[in-house]
C-alpha positions, 0 to 999 in steps of 0.5 A: 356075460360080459365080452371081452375089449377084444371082441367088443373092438372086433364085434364094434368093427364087423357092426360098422363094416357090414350090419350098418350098411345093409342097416341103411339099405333097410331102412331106405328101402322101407321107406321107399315102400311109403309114398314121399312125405314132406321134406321135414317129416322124412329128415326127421324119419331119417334122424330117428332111425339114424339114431336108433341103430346104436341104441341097443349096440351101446354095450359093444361100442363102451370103452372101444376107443380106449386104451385095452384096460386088460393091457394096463392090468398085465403092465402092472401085474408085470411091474408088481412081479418084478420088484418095480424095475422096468428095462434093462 
């Protein structure tokens, strides 16, 4: 089921407002759990599991930055249904 530019754009916030925070205090936490690696080890930990967090929310944040494709379907059906006039 594929979701909607709306909902995609408010899922994409609701991710970035709440579930990456308390993704972060995760993932700090559990590291924390493990004595101190090296410097280099530990940045790359971070590094990975930065990246990680996007992989399978990749569908949600596609095309959110754009313009609502649906918006542009309505203009046209609009421009197609009145004969090209646009305005008054």
């Amino acid at each position: 089921m594929a979701l909607s530019y709306k909902t995609r754009r408010r899922l994409s916030l609701l991710v970035l407002a709440v579930g990456l925070p308390v993704y972060i205090g995760l993932a700090w936490y559990i590291v924390s759990l493990f004595d101190r690696p090296p410097v280099v080890v530990e940045l790359i930990v971070y590094a990975v599991l930065g990246i990680v967090w996007a992989i399978p929310l990749k569908a949600v944040f596609m095309g959110v930055g754009q313009a609502d494709p649906d918006a542009v379907a309505q203009d046209a059906e609009r421009a197609t249904r009145s004969g090209g006039k646009e305005g008054g």
